[in-house]
C-alpha positions as CSV (number, residue, x, y, z in Angstrom):
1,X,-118.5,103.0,54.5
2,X,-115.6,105.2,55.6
3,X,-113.0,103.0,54.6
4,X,-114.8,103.3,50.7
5,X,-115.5,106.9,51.1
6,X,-111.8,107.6,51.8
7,X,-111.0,105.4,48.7
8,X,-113.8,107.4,46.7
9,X,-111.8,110.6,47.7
10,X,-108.2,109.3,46.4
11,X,-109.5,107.9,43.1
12,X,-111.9,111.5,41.2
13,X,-109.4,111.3,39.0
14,X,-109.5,107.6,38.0
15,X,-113.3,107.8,38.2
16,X,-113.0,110.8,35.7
17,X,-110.9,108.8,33.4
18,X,-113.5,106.7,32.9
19,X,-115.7,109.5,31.3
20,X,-112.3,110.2,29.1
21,X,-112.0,106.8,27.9
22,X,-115.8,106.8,26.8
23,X,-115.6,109.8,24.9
24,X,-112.5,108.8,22.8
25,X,-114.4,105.4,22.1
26,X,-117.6,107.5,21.2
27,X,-115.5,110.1,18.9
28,X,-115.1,106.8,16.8
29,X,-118.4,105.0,17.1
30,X,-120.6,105.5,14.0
31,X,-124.0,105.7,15.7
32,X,-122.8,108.0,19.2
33,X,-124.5,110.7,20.2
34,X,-121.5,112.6,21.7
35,X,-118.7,112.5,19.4
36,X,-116.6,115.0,21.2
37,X,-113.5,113.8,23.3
38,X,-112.5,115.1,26.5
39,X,-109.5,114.8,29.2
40,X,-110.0,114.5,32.9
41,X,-109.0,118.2,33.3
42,X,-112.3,118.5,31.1
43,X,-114.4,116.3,33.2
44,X,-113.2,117.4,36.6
45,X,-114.0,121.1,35.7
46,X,-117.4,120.4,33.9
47,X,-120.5,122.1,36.0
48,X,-121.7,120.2,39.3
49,X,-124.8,118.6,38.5
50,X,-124.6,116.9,42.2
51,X,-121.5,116.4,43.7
52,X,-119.5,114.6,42.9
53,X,-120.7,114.2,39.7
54,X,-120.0,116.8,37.0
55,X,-121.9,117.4,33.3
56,X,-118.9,114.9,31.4
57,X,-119.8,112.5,34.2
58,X,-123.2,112.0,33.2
59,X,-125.2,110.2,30.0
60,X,-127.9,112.1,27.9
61,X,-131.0,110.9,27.7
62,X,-130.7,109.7,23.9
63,X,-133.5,108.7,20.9
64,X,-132.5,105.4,19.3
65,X,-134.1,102.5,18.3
66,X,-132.7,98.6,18.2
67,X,-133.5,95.4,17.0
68,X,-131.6,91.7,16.6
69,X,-132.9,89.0,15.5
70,X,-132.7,85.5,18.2
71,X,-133.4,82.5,16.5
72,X,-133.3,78.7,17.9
73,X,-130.3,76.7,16.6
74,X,-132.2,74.4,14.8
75,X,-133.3,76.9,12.3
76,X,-130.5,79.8,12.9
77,X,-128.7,78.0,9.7
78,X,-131.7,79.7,7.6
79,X,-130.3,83.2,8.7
80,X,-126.5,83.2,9.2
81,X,-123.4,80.4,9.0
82,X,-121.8,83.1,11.2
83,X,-124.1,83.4,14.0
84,X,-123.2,84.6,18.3
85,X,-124.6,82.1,20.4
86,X,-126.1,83.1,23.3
87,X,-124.1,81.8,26.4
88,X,-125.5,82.4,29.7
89,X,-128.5,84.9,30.7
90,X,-129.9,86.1,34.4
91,X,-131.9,88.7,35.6
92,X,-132.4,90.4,39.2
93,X,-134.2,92.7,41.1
94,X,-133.0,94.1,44.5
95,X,-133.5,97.4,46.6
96,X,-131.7,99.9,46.0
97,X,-132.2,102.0,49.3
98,X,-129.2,102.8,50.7
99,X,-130.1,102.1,54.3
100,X,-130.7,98.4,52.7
101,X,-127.0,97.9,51.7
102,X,-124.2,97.9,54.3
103,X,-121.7,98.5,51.7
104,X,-122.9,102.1,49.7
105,X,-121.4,100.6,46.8
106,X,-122.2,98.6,43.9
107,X,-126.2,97.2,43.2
108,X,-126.2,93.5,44.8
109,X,-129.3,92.7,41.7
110,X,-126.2,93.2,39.4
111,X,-124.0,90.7,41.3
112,X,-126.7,88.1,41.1
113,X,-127.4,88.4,37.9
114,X,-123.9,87.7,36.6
115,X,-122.9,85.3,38.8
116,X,-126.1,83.2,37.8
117,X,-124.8,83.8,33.9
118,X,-121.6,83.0,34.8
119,X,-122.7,79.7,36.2
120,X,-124.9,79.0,33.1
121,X,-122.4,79.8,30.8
122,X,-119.6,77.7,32.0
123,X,-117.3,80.5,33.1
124,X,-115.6,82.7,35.0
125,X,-115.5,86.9,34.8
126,X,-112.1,86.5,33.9
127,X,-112.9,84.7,30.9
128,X,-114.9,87.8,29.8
129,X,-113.0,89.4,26.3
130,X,-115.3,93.1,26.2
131,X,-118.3,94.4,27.4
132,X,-120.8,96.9,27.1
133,X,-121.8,98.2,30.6
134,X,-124.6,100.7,31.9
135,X,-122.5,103.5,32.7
136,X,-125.4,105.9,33.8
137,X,-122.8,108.0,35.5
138,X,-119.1,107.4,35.7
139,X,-118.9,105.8,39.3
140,X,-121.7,103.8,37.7
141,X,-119.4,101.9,35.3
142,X,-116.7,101.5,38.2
143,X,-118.8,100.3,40.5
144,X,-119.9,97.4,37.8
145,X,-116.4,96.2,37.2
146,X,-116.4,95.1,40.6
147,X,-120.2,93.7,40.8
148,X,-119.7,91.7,37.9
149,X,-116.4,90.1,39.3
150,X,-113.6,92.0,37.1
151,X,-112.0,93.0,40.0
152,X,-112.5,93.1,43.7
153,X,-114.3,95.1,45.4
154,X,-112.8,98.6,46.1
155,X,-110.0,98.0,42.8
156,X,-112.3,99.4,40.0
157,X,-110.0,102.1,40.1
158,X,-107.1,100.4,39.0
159,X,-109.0,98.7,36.5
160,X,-109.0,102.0,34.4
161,X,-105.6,103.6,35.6
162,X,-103.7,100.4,34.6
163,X,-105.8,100.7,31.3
164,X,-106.9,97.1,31.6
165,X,-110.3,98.5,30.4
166,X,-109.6,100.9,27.4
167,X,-110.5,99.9,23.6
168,X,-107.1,98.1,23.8
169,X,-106.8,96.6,26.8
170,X,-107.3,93.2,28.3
171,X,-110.7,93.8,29.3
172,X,-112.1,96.5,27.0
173,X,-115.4,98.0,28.4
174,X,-117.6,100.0,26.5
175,X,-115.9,100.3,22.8
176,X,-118.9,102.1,21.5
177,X,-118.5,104.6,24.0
178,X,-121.3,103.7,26.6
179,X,-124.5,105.6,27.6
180,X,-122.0,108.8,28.5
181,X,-121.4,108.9,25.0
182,X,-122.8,106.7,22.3
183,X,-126.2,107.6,24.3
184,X,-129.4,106.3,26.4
185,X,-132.3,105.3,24.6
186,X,-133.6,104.3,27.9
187,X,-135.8,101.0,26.5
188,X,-133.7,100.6,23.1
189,X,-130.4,100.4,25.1
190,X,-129.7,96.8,26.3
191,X,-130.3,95.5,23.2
192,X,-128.2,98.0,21.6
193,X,-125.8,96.6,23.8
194,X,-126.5,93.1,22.4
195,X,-126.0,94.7,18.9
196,X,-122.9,96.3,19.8
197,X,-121.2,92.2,20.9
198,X,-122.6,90.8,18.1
199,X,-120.3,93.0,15.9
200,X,-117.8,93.0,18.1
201,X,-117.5,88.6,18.1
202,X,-117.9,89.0,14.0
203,X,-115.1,91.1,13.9
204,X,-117.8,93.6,12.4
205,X,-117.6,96.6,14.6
206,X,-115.3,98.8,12.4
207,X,-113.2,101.4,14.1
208,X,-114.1,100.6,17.8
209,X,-113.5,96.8,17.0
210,X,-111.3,95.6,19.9
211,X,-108.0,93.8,19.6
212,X,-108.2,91.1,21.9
213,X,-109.8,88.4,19.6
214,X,-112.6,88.1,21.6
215,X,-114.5,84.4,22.3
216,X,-117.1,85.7,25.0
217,X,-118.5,89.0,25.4
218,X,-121.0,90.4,28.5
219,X,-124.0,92.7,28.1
220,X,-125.4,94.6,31.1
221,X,-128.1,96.8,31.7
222,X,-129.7,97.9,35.3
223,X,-133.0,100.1,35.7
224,X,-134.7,101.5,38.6
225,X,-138.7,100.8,39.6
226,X,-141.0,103.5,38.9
227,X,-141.0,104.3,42.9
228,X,-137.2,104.6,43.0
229,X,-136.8,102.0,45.4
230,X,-135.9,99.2,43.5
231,X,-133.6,98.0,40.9
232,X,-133.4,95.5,37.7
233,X,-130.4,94.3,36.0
234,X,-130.0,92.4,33.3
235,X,-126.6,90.3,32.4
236,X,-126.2,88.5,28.9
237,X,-123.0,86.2,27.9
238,X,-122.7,85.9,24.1
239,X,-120.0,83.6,22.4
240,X,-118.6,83.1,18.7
241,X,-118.2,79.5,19.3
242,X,-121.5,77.2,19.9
């Protein structure tokens, strides 16, 4: 816990980029909430709403709505010759009291989850083109590269600095600008997330499309229990090819 708390200290700014990044991809996304951008000065200087977080490193809570359609592929043919198949899917639910996890970082549901879909899928995190993460709070979305197996763990960091994760990078996360700015709609936002791949493997997602060519995309969501004591998350694989 010391050795990632000293890490934490080095990296505010990398963490804060992360709230940058997010806000430039939201200034472009039809459908975000926020649409302003923002530097790390910006986030870094925002108010304290509990340290270390700051206003820029935090998503509103967000009125939406969502819908997709998931068919069988015996009848999909009916709807679409283009359709996204559905790869790999996993769910888990874990504690989240701190005292329960020796590490302080990360949500061990979320590193479950993936590596089941992984497994059903047929693949690897580093065959992962983009995804659409819950980035809750900044150190939120950080902390996910490494559950879902983009990185190891305590390297999130560089995942961002070395701008393996912006709109065109190797990896992008979040083009539509994540919860911290394209918005929560709490219940509505997974499969927004779901939406937001489906456009993104059609080559449909307009301004924020990324330019990687991407064959598999990842969807993510985590919740907490209605005590606070547990958590839920939710990983989806989608691909362009059957």
């Amino acid at each position: 816990a010391t050795r990632h708390m000293h890490e934490f200290e080095t990296t505010r700014e990398q963490i804060a980029q992360i709230s940058v990044k997010n806000h430039d991809n939201g200034s472009k996304y039809p459908h975000a909430h926020y649409k302003f951008t923002c530097d790390v000065d910006d986030v870094v200087n925002s108010p304290t709403v509990t340290y270390p977080l700051n206003l820029y490193d935090c998503c509103p809570v967000t009125d939406g709505a969502a819908a997709t359609i998931l068919v069988s592929e015996d009848v999909v043919e009916e709807y679409t010759d283009d359709p996204v198949w559905v790869a790999g899917f996993s769910q888990d639910a874990d504690s989240i009291l701190r005292a329960n996890d020796e590490a302080l970082v990360g949500f061990p549901a979320t590193r479950k989850a993936s590596q089941r879909a992984y497994d059903m899928a047929g693949i690897g995190p580093e065959d992962i083109d983009v995804a659409e993460v819950h980035d809750c709070f900044t150190i939120t979305e950080l902390v996910t590269y490494e559950d879902l197996g983009f990185c190891e763990k305590g390297d999130g960091g560089k995942l961002i600095e070395e701008g393996v994760v912006e709109l065109d990078g190797e990896k992008p996360v979040n083009p539509s600008g994540g919860l911290l700015a394209k918005g929560h709609p709490i219940g509505a936002t997974g499969v927004a997330q779901v939406n937001e791949l489906y456009e993104q493997l059609r080559h449909e997602a307009g301004p924020v499309q990324v330019e990687n060519d991407p064959e598999y995309a990842l969807q993510h969501n985590v919740g907490i229990g209605r005590d606070a004591t547990g958590s839920v998350s939710v990983v989806t694989i989608l691909s362009k090819d059957r």
